[in-house]
C-alpha positions in Angstrom: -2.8 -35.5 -27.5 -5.6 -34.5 -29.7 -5.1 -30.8 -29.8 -5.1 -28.1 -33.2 -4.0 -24.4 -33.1 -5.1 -22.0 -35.6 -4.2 -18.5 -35.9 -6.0 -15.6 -35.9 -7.2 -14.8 -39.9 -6.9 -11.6 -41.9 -10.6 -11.4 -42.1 -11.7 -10.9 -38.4 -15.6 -10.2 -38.8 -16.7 -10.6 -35.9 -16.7 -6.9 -34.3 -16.0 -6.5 -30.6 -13.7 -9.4 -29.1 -10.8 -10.0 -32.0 -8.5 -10.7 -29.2 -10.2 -13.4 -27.2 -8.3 -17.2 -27.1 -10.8 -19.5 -27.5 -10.5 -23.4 -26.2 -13.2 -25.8 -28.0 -13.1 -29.1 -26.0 -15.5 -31.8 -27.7 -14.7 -35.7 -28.9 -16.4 -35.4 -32.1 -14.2 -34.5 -35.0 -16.8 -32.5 -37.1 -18.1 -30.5 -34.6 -14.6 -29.3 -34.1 -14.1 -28.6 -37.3 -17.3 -26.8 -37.3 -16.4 -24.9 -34.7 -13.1 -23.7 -35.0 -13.9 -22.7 -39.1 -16.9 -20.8 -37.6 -14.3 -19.2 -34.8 -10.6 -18.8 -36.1 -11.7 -15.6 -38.7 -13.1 -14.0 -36.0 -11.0 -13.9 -33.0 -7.3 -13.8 -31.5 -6.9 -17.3 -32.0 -8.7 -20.8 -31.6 -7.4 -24.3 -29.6 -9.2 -27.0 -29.9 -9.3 -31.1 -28.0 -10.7 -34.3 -27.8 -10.8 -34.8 -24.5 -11.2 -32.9 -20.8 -7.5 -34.0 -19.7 -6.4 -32.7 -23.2 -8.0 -29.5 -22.4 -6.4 -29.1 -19.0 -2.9 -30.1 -20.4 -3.6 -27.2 -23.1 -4.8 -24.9 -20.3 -1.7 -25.0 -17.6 0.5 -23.6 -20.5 -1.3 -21.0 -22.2 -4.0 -18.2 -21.8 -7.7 -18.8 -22.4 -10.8 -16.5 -22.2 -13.8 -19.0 -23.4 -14.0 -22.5 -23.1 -16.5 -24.2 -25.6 -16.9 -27.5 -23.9 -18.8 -30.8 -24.4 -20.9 -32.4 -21.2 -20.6 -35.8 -22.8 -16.7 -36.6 -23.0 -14.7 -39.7 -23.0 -13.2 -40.0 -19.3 -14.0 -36.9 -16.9 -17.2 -35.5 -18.1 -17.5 -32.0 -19.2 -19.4 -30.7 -15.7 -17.2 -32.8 -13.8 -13.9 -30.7 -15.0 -15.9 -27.2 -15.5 -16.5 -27.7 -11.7 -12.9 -28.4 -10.6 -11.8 -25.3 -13.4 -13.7 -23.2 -10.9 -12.5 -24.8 -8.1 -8.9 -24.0 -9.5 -9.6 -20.5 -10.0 -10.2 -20.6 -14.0 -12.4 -16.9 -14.1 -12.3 -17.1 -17.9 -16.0 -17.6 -19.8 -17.7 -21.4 -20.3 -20.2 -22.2 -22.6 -21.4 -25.8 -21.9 -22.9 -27.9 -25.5 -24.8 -31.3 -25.4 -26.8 -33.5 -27.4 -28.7 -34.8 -24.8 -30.1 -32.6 -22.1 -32.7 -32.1 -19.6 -33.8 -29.1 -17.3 -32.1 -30.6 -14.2 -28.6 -30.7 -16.8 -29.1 -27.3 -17.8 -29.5 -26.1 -13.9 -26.3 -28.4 -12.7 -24.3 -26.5 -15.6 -24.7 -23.3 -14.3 -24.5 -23.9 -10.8 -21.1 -25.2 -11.8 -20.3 -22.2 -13.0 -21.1 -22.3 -16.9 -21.9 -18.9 -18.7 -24.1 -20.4 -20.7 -25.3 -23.1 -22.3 -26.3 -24.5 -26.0 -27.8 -28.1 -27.3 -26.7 -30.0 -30.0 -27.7 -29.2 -33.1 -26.9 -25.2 -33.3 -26.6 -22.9 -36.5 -23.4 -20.5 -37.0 -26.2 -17.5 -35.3 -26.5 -19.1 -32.4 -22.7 -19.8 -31.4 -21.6 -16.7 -32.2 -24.4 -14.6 -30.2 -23.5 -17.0 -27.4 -19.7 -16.3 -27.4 -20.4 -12.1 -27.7 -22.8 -12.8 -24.9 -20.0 -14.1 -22.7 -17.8 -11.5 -24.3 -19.9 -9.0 -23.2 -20.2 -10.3 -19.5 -16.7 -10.3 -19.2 -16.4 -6.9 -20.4 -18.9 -5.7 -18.2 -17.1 -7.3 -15.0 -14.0 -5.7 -15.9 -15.6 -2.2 -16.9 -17.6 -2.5 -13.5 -14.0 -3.0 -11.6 -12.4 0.2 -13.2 -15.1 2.5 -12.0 -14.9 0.8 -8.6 -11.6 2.2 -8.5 -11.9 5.1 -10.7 -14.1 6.7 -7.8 -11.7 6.4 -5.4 -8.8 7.4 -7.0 -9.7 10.1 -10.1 -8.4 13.2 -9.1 -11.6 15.4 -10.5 -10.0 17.7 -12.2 -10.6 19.4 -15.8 -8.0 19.3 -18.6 -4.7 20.7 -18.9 -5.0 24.4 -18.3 -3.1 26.9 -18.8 -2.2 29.9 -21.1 1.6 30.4 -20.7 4.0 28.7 -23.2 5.4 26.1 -20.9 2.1 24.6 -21.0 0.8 25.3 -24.3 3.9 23.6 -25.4 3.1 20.6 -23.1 -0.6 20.0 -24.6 1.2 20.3 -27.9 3.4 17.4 -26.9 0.1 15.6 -25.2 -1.3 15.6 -29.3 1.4 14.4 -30.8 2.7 11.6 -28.0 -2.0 10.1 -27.8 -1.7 9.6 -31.5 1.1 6.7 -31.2 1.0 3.9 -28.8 4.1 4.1 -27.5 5.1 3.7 -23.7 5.6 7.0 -22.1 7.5 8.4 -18.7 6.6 11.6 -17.2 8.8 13.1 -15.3 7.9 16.4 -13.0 7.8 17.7 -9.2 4.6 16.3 -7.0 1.8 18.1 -7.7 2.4 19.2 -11.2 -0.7 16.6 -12.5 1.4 13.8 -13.7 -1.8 11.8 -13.5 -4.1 14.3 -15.6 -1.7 14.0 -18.0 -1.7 10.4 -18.3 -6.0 10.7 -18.8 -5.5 13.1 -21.5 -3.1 11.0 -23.4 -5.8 7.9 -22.7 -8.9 10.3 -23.7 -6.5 11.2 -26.8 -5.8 7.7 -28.0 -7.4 5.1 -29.6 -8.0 3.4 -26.8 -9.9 6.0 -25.0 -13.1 3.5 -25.2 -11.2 0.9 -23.1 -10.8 1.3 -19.3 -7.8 3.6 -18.0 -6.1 2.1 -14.7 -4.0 3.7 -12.2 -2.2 2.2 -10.0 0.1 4.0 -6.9 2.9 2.1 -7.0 4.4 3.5 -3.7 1.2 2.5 -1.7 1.0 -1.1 -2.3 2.5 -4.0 0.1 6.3 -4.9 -1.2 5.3 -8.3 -0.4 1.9 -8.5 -2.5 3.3 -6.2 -5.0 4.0 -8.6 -8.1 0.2 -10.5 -6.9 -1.6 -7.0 -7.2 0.0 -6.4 -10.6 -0.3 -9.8 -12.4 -2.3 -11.5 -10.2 -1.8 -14.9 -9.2 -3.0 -18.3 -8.7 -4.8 -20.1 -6.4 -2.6 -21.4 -4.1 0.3 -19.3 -5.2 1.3 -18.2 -1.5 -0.6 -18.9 2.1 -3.8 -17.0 1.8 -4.3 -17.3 -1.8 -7.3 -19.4 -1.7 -8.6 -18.7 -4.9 -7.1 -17.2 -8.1 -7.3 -13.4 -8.9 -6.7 -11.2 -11.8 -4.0 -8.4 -11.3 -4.5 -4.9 -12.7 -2.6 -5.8 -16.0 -5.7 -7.7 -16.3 -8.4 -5.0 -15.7 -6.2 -2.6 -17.8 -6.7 -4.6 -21.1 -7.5 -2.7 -24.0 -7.1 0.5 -22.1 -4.2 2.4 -20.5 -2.4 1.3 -17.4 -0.4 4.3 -15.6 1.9 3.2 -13.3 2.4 6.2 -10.9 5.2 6.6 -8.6 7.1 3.9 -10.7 10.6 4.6 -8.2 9.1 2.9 -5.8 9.2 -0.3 -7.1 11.8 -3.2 -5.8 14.5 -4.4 -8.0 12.9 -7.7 -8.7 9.7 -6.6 -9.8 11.0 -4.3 -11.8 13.0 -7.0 -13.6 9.6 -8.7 -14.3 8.0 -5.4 -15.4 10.7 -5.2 -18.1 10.1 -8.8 -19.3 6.1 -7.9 -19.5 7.2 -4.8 -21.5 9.3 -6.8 -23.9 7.3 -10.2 -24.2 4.1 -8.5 -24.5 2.9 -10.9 -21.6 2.4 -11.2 -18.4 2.7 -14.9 -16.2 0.9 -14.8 -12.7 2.4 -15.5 -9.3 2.2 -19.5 -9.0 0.6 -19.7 -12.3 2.6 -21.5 -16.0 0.1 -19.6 -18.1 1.3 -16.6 -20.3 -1.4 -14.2 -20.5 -1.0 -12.0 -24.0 -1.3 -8.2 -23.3 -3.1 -5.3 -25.0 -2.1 -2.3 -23.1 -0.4 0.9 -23.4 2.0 1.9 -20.4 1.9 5.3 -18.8 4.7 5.7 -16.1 5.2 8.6 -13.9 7.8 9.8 -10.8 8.4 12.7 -9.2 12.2 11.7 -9.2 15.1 12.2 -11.5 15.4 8.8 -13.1 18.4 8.5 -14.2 20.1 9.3 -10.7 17.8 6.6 -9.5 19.9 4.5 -12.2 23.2 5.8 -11.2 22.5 5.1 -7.7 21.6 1.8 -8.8 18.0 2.0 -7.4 16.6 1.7 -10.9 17.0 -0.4 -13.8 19.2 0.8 -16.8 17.1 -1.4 -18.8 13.7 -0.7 -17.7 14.6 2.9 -17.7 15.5 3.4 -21.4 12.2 0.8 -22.0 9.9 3.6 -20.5 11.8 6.7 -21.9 10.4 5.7 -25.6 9.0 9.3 -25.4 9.4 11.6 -22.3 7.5 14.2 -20.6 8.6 16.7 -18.3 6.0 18.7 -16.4 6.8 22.3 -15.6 6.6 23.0 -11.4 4.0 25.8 -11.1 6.7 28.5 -10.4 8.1 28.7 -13.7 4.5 29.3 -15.1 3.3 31.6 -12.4 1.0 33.4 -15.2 -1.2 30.4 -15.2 -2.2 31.0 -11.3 -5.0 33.1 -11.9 -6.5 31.1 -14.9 -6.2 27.9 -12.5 -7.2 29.5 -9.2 -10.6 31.0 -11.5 -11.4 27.0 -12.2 -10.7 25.5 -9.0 -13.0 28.2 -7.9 -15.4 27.3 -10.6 -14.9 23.5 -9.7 -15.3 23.5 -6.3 -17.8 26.3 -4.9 -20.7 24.4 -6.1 -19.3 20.6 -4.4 -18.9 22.4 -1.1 -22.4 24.4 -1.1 -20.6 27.8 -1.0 -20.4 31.5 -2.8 -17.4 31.6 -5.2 -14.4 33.8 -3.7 -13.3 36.9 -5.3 -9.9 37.5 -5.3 -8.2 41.2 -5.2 -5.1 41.9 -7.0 -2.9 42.5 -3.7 -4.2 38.8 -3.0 -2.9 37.8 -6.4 0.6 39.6 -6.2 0.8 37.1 -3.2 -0.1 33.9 -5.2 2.8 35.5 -7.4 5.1 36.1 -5.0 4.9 32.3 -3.2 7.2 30.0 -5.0 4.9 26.4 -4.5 6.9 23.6 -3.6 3.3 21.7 -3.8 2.8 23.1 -7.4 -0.8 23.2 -8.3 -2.3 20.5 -5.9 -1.1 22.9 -3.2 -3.1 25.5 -5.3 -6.0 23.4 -5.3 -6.0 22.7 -1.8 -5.2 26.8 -0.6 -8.7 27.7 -2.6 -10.7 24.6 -1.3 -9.7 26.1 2.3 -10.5 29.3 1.3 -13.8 28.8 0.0 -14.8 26.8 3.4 -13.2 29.8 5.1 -15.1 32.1 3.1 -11.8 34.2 2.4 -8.8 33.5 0.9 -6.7 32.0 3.5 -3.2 33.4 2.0 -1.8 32.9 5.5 -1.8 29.2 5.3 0.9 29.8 2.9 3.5 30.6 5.3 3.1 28.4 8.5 7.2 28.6 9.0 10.4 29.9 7.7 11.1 27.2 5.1 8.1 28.2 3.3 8.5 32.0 3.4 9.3 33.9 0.0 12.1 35.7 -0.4 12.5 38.9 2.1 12.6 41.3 -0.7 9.0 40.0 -1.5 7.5 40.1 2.1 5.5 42.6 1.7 5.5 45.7 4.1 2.6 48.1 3.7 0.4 48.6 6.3 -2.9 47.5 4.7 -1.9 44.5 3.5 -0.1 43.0 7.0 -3.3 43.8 8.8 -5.3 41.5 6.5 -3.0 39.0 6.6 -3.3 39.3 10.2 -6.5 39.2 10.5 -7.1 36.6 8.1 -5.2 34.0 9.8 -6.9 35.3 13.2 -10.5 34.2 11.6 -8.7 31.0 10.2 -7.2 30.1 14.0 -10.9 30.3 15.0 -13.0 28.6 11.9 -14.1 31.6 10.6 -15.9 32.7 14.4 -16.0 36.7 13.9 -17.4 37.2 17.3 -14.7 35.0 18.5 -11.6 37.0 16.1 -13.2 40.1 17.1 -12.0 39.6 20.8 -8.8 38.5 20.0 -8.1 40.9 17.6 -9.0 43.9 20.2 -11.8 45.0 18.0 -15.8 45.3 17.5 -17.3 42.3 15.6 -18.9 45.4 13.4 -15.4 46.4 12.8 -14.1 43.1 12.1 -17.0 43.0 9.5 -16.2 46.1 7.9 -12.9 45.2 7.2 -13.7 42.1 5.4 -16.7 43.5 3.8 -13.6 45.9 2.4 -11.7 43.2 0.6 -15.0 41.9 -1.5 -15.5 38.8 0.5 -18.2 37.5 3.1 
């Protein structure tokens, strides 16, 4: 087999794709040499052979992004075995080269799925704008991917907020922990923002320029799990009828935060560790090793290491994520941040949902106080998006049972302040229908207005 390796060179010059692997498959000697001396300085690393089965021998073992490949080869011509690449599932870049070309050649090359194509002979420019095309296309696919699923899943929120100590000491941590590259766990209650955290750190980094990728580990399918991840190839299991990339994939370059990391079965979480370690990633039904250029973000809203003592979790992978460890504070042990957060979700959301901003009293805050937030601050969130479609804050919607209720000591017992409760969660029974409230409530719908145009709100 006719096939060189060189490694990637000190002197990368070529700004933009370093880490792309690079396959040259041609049958004439010095325009492989040509090629990979024009190449190997300026990229991950450069393969080259002499003949189309070469190539595919090369390519069933190892990863490739671009193939540079020769139409005229000895055996299996280079369109033949671009066409069955595709056919295979091979989504990595082709640049087709030839000596001897026509306009019907160049159109069969790119209906078999070539990215572009060159003729014989070419100067160092032209190679070299033709591979940071193709790099550029593949970037652009991937890029396009992330937002795809950035829409659906960002959570639209602003940055950390938050004035009291337990989170001023948390952003201080967020500084340190985006400078290094270092896999992180974070560790806190549901709803505490385990995932704005994880988009600070990747705004933080130097990788906020590449794509950030979150992925709910608890809602995928246990059986497609591994597939979704790494992807897999075609053929790989029945339905597979064409390869795909996994989100490793789209994460390259970036940040890849795997939320609800519990969730995961054993056995994928035996292969997780192996990606951590090895730096590479194989996919379902596939022999070839993709390199990986990613930083890990994990998150749970368990206690880890009683998910390793109850043998649910992996010693291993457990002390492989703790590299550095975050713990975010429930929203009852920094109750002096509620007013500061309520003001921006106010801020945030008014103007989405086409309404006035809500005004809140202080007997409406010494509630907020009082409630201890199992939900932390999504359950904030949520109360003053209600509210604000309600038109008044909908503090009753805080206590729909027993389990929920504040301490007795805290309840409070004035006069005033049961009858708005009361009558708040009378206008929330009815969507906000005064006329309605007002008959229930035994009153005149002026009275009714009265009262609420005495707490400040509409």
């Amino acid at each position: 087999m006719d096939t060189s390796f060189l490694p990637p060179s000190p002197e990368r010059t070529l700004e933009g794709w370093p880490d792309w692997s690079i396959l040259i498959v041609d049958d004439e000697q010095g325009m492989l040499n040509f090629l990979v001396k024009t190449l190997a300085p300026r990229c991950h690393f450069v393969m080259s052979a002499g003949s189309a089965e070469d190539g595919a021998q090369w390519l069933r073992g190892h990863h490739v992004d671009l193939v540079i490949l020769d139409i005229s080869l000895p055996g299996k011509s280079g369109v033949v075995w671009l066409k069955e690449l595709r056919e295979q599932g091979f989504t990595g870049e082709v640049i087709l080269i030839t000596a001897f070309a026509d306009l019907d050649t160049a159109i069969e090359a790119l209906r078999a799925g070539a990215s572009d194509f060159i003729l014989k002979p070419f100067r160092v420019p032209q190679i070299l704008n033709a591979v940071k095309h193709c790099y550029e296309r593949s970037r652009l696919r991937r890029e396009n991917f992330v937002l795809r699923r950035a829409v659906t899943s960002a959570p639209g929120r602003g940055a950390v907020l938050g004035s009291s100590e337990a989170m001023q000491q948390l952003r201080t941590s967020i500084d340190r922990v985006a400078a290094v590259d270092s896999t992180v766990l974070l560790q806190g209650e549901s709803g505490t923002g385990k995932e704005l955290v994880a988009r600070e750190l990747h705004a933080r980094s130097s990788r906020a320029s590449g794509p950030f990728v979150p992925v709910n580990c608890a809602g995928m399918s246990p059986e497609l799990i591994e597939s979704e991840l790494f992807g897999h190839a075609k053929g790989a299991f029945a339905g597979a009828t064409r390869a795909r990339d996994g989100l490793f994939h789209y994460a390259q370059g970036g940040t890849l935060f795997l939320d609800e990391i519990a969730e995961l079965p054993l056995p994928i979480q035996a292969t997780l560790l192996r990606a951590i370690e090895d730096l590479n990633i194989r996919p379902v039904g596939s022999e070839q090793l993709v390199p990986l250029n990613l930083r890990i973000v994990a998150a749970t809203n368990r206690q880890l290491s009683d998910e390793v003592a109850a043998g649910r979790f992996r010693k291993d992978l457990f002390f492989r994520l703790e590299v550095v460890d975050l713990t975010l504070p429930p929203l009852r042990e920094h109750k002096d941040d509620i007013a500061e957060l309520a003001a921006h979700f106010i801020d945030q959301l008014a103007p989405s949902l086409g309404v006035d901003p809500l005004t809140i009293s202080e007997t409406e805050m010494d509630f907020l106080h009082q409630y201890h937030w199992p939900g932390n601050v999504r359950e904030l969130r949520n109360l003053i998006e209600r509210s604000l479609i309600l038109g008044s804050l909908n503090v009753s919607a805080l206590y729909p049972g027993d389990a929920r209720a504040p301490d007795t000591r805290t309840v409070p017992t004035d006069l005033h302040t049961l009858e708005k409760l009361h009558i708040l969660s009378v206008l929330e029974s009815v969507q906000g229908d005064k006329t309605r409230a007002a008959q229930l409530l035994g009153v005149s719908r002026r009275t009714l207005e009265r009262r609420v145009a005495e707490w400040g709100s509409p």
